[in-house]
C-alpha positions in Angstrom: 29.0 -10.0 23.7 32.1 -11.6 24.9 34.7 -12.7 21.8 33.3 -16.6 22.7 29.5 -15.6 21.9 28.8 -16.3 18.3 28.8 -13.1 16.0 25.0 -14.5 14.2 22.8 -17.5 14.5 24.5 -19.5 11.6 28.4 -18.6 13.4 30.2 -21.6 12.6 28.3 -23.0 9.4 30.0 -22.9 6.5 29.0 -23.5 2.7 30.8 -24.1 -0.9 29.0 -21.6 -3.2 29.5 -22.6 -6.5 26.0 -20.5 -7.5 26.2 -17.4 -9.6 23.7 -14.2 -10.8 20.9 -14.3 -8.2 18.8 -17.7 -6.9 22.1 -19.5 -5.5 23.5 -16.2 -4.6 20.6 -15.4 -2.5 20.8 -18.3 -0.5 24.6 -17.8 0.4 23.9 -14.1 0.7 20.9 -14.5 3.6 23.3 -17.3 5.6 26.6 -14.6 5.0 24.1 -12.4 6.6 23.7 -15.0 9.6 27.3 -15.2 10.3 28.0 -18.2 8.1 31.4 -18.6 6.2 30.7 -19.1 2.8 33.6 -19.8 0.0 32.1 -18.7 -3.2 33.5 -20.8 -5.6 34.1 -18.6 -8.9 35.0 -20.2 -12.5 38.3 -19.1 -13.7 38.6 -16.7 -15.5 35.8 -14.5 -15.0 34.1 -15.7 -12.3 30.4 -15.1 -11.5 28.5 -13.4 -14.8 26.5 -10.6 -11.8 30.3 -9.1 -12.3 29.7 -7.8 -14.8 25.7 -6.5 -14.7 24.9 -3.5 -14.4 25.8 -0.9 -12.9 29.3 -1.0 -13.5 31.5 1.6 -12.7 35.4 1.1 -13.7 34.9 -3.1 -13.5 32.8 -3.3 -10.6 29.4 -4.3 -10.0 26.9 -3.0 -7.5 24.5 -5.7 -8.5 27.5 -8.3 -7.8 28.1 -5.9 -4.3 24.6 -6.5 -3.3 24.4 -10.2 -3.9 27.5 -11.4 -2.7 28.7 -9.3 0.2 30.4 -11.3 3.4 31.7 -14.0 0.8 34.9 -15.4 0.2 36.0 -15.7 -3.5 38.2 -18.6 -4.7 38.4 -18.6 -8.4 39.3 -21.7 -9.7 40.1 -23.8 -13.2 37.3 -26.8 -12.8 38.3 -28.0 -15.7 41.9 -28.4 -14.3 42.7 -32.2 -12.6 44.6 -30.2 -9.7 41.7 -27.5 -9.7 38.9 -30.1 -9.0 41.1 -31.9 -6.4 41.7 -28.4 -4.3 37.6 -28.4 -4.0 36.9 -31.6 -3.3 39.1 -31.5 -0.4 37.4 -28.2 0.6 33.5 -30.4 0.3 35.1 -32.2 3.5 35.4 -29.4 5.2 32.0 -27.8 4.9 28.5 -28.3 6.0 27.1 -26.9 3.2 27.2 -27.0 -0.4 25.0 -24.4 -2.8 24.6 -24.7 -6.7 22.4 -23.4 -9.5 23.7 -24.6 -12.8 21.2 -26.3 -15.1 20.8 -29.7 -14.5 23.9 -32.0 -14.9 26.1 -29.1 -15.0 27.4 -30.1 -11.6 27.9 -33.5 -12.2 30.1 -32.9 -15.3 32.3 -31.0 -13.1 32.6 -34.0 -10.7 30.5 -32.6 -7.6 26.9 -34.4 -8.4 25.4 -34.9 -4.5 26.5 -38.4 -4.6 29.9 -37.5 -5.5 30.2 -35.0 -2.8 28.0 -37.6 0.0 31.2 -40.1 -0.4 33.4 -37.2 0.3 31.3 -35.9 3.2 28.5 -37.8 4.3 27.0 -34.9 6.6 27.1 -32.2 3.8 23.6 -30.5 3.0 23.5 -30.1 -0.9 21.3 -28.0 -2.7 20.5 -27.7 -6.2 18.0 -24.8 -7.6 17.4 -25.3 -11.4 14.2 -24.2 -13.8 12.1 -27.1 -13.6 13.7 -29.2 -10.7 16.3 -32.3 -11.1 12.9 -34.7 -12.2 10.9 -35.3 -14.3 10.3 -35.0 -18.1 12.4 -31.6 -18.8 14.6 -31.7 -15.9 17.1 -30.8 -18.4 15.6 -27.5 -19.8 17.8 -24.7 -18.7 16.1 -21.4 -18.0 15.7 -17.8 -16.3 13.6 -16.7 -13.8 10.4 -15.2 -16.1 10.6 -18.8 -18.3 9.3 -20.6 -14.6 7.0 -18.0 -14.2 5.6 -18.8 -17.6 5.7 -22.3 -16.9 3.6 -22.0 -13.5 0.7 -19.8 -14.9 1.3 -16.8 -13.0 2.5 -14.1 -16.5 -0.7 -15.4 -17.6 -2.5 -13.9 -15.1 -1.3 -10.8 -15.5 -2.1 -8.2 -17.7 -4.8 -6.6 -19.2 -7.5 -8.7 -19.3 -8.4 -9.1 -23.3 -4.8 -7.7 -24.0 -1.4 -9.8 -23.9 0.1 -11.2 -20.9 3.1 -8.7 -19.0 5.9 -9.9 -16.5 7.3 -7.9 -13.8 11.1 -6.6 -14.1 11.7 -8.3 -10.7 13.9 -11.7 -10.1 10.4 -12.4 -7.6 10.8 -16.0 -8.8 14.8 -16.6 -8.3 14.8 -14.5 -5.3 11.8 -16.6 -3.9 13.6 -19.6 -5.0 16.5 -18.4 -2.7 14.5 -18.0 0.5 12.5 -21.2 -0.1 15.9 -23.0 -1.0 17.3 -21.6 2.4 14.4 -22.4 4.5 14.8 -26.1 3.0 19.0 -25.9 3.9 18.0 -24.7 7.7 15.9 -27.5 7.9 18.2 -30.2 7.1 20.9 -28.8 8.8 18.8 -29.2 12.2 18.1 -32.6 11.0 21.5 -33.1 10.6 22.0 -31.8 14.5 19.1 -34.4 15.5 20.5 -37.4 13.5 23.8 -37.0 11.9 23.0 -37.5 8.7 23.1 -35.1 5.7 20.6 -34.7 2.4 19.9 -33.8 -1.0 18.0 -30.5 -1.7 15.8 -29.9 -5.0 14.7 -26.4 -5.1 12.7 -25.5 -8.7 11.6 -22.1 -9.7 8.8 -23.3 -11.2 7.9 -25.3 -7.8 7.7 -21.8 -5.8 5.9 -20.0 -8.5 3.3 -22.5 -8.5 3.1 -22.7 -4.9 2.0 -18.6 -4.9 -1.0 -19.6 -6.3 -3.6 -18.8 -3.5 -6.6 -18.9 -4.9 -6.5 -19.5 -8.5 -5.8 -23.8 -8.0 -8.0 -24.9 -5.9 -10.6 -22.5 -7.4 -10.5 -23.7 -10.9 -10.4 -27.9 -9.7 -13.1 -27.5 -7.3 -15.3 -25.7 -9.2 -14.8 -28.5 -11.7 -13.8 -25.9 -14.3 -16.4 -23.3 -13.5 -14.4 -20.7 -12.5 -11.3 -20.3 -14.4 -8.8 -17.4 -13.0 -7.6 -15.0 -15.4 -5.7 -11.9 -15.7 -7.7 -8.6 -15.0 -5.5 -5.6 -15.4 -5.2 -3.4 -12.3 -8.3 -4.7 -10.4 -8.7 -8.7 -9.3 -11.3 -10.4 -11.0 -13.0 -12.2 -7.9 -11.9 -9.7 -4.9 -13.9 -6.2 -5.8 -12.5 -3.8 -4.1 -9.3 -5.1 -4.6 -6.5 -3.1 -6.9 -5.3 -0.4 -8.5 -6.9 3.1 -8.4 -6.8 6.6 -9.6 -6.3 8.9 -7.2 -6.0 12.4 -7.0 -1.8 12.2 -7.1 -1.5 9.3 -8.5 -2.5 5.4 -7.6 -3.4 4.4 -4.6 -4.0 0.0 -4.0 -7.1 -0.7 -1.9 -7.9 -4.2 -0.6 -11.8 -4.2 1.2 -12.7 -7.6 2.1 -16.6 -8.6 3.6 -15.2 -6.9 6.6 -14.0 -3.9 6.0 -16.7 -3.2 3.0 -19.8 -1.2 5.2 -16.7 1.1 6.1 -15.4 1.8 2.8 -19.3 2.6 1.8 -19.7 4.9 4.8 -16.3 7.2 4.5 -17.2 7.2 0.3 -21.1 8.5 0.9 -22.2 5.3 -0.3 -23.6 3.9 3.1 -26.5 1.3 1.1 -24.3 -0.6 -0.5 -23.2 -2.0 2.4 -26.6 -3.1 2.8 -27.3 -4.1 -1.2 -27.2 -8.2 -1.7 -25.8 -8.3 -4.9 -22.4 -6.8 -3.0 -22.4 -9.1 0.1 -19.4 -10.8 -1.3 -16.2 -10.1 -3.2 -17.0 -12.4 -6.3 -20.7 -10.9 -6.3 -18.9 -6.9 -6.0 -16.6 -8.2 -8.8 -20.0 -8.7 -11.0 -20.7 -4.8 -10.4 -16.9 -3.3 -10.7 -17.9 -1.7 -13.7 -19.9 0.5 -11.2 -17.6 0.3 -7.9 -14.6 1.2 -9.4 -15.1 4.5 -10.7 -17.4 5.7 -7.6 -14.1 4.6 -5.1 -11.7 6.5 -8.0 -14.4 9.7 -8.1 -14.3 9.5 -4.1 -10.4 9.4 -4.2 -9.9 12.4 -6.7 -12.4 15.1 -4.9 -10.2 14.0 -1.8 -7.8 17.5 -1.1 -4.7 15.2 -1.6 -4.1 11.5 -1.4 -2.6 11.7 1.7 -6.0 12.9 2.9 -7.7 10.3 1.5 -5.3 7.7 2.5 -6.0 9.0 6.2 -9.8 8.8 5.9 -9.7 5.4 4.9 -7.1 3.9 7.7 -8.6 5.4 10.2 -11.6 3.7 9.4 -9.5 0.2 9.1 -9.7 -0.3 5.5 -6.4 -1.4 3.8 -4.7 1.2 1.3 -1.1 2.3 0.2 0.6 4.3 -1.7 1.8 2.8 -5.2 5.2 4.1 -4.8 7.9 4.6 -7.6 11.1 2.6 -6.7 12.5 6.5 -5.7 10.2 6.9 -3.9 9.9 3.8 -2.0 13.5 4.0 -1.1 13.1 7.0 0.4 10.1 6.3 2.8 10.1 7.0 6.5 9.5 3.6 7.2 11.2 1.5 4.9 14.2 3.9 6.4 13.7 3.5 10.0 13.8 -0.5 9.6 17.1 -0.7 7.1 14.5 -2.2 4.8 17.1 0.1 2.6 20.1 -0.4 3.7 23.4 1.9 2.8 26.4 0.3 2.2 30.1 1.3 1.3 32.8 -0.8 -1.4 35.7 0.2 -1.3 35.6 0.7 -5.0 32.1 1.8 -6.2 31.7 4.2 -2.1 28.5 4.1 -0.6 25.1 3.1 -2.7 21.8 2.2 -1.5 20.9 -1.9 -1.3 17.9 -4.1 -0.3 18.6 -4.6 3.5 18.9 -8.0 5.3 14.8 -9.0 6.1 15.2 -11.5 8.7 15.5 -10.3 12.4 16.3 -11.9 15.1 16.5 -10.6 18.8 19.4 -12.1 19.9 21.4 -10.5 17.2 20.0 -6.8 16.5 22.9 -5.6 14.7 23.5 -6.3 11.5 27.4 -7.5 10.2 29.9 -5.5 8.5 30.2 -7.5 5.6 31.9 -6.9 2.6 32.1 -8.3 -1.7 35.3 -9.8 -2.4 37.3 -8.7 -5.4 37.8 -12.1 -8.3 39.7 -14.5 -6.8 40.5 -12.2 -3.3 40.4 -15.3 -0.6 42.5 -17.9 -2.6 45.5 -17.8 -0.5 42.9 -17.2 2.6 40.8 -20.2 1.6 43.3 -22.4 0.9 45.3 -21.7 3.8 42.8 -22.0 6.8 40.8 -24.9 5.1 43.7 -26.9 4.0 46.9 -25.4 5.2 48.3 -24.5 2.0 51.4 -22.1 1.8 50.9 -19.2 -0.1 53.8 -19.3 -2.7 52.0 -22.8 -3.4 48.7 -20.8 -4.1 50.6 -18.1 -5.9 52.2 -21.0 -8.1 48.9 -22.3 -8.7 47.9 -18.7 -9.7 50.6 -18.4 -11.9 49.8 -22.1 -13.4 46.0 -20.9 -14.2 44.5 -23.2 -11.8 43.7 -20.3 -9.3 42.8 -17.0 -11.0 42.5 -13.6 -9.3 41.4 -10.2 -10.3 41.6 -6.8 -9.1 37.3 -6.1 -9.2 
């Protein structure tokens, strides 16, 4: 590329990232990764809380690395007249402005959306809260695993007369983030088309909900009849379709109504493909109690479960591996496609990250981007955006309005 072709497909955006720990973040983190600027607005004097998760070696977060790398940090006193005045001049000069406080936060700070549309009229806000910025408890503040309990997916998982478990995984906030993004994209190419900006409400409890593929419109159609629930390692309408024993370890096996008659030929069980009562998923799910443990018998008399993983792809029925997080991040493939990406800080070294999972032809290569230290980009910022001098920023610094660290 010549030095005129854009370095990503978002060169030239740029966002005001007041967001911290990891829904915001992730928004700012995939459009960083796009070759948008993004001024990651920190609260003095600590800045974002992911500073200061774990794992933290001599100050310094990977977890903070990993969310906020190709951002610029200004850390600033919001509660400071001067402070709020140095932001709000920075709203007019961005497309895009990201936060994820609970709801009103923002607005007692002095950048609600209709504060910050008078300033710029074309900015894209977007707000990602708990519940959303409407309704009834609009005003609850909450965690990823507190929408998830809201949206009736713990519930569903679990043992199935034993309590209800949640996954260790931000799925929700991270979910949130690409769902947030997606929305931000769109009104940005709205704003292309018309010139006008918008208001964004992302909710964690508005994307958990929407992962429910079958369980909604099974249990209101069926007027109540059938009534999902939680089913430990198996699903309880989709037989096969879970978690089994293998020789190994686990293996996960999905056979739909088209791959069943070749599961039952490579297992030796060739008339069950033929047997009515197992036509269908929800009628095999009636007989698991006698499915399950012929597929796990099958699986542990197989010489490894690499063998039996063979058998039953080369006959097109769906299985993997249920890999430990070690192990996953050391898989051929998940290698060969930066799935896990390497990185280097110039503090913590090099460390092993969650890699970038968008691609897009005209830009195969991904950016060298790197997590600013508390504070680093002040001078920059300020500078470049409004053509402040930096003994004025250092004056600032030394005032307490503008705060900077050294992790």
């Amino acid at each position: 590329m010549s030095d005129s072709s854009p370095r990503h497909v978002l060169d030239g955006y740029k966002a005001l990232d007041f967001s911290q720990l990891v829904a915001g973040p992730t928004v700012t983190r995939l459009m960083a990764e796009m070759g948008a600027e993004i001024i990651k607005v920190e609260l003095a004097p600590s800045g974002d809380h992911s500073r200061h998760l774990p794992f933290v070696r001599d100050g310094r977060s990977a977890y903070f690395v990993q969310q906020n790398r190709g951002k610029k940090s200004l850390c600033v006193d919001l509660k400071n007249p001067e402070g709020r005045q140095l932001v709000r001049e920075l709203v007019a000069k961005v497309d895009v402005v990201v936060e994820n406080f609970a709801p009103g936060a923002i607005k007692r700070l002095g950048f609600d959306y209709e504060t910050v549309r008078q300033i710029n009229p074309r900015v894209v806000m977007c707000s990602i809260s708990l519940l959303g910025q409407t309704g009834p408890m609009a005003h609850k503040p909450g965690y990823d695993h507190i929408a998830a309990a809201y949206a009736g997916v713990i519930d569903l998982t679990g043992e199935r007369d034993g309590s209800p478990v949640f996954t260790t995984m931000a799925m929700g906030d991270v979910s949130t983030g690409v769902h947030a993004l997606s929305a931000v994209l769109a009104a940005l190419l709205y704003r292309e088309r018309t010139g006008k900006g918008q208001y964004l409400d992302s909710a964690l409890v508005d994307t958990y909900f929407h992962y429910h593929d079958l369980s909604v419109q099974l249990l209101s159609a069926s007027g109540g009849a059938i009534k999902p629930r939680r089913n430990g390692p198996h699903h309880y309408l989709i037989c096969p379709g879970g978690v089994f024993k293998s020789r190994d370890g686990h293996v996960f096996i999905v056979a739909l109504d088209q791959q069943w008659a070749r599961l039952c030929r490579v297992i030796g069980r060739p008339e069950w493909a033929e047997e009515p009562t197992m036509k269908t998923g929800a009628l095999r799910a009636q007989r698991s109690g006698e499915i399950i443990p012929t597929i796990e018998a099958w699986l542990q008399a197989q010489p490894s479960d690499e063998a039996a993983m063979a058998a039953l792809e080369e006959a097109r029925v769906p299985i993997g591996p249920v890999l430990s997080v070690e192990r996953a991040m050391n898989h051929p493939q998940l290698r060969a496609r930066r799935t896990v990406r390497r990185v280097s800080d110039r503090l913590l070294g090099e460390f092993d990250i969650p890699g970038f999972p968008l691609r897009f032809s005209e830009f195969p290569q991904e950016l060298a981007l790197e997590a600013p230290l508390l504070g680093e980009h002040n001078a920059e910022v300020l500078r470049d955006y409004l053509g402040m001098p930096e003994d004025r920023v250092r004056a600032l610094e030394s005032a307490g309005v503008l705060h900077r660290g050294d992790r």
